[in-house]
C-alpha positions, 0 to 999 in steps of 0.5 A: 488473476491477481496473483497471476498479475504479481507473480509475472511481474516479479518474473520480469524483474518488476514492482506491483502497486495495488491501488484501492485497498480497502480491507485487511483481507485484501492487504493480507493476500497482497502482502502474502504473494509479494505486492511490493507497494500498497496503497488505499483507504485500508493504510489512510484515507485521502488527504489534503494536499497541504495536510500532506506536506506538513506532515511530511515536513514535521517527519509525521505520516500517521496511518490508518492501520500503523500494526500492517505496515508493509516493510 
């Protein structure tokens, strides 16, 4: 069903965003059939709002898995 989902939204000329990914299982399989945006626990798990703009003030965003970045 997820594949389903992203393959008719790249047909239309859409992004995916998954939500929630918790496991590299899950990121894998996402990467594999083309999600364009991931995001959950599995890359950082959630963050204070004023951790979050000093980290992007100082151009320091580190992640949880850095050797899976989606490109």
């Amino acid at each position: 069903m997820t594949n389903t989902i992203i393959s008719m939204a790249s047909n239309l000329g859409l992004d995916t965003v998954a939500e929630g990914v918790e496991t590299i299982v899950q990121a894998s399989f996402l990467k594999e059939n083309n999600c364009v945006i991931i995001q959950g626990c599995f890359y950082s798990t959630p963050r204070s709002s004023s951790l979050i703009r000093s980290l992007f003030l100082n151009h320091s965003i580190p992640y949880a898995h850095t050797s899976f970045l989606i490109n």
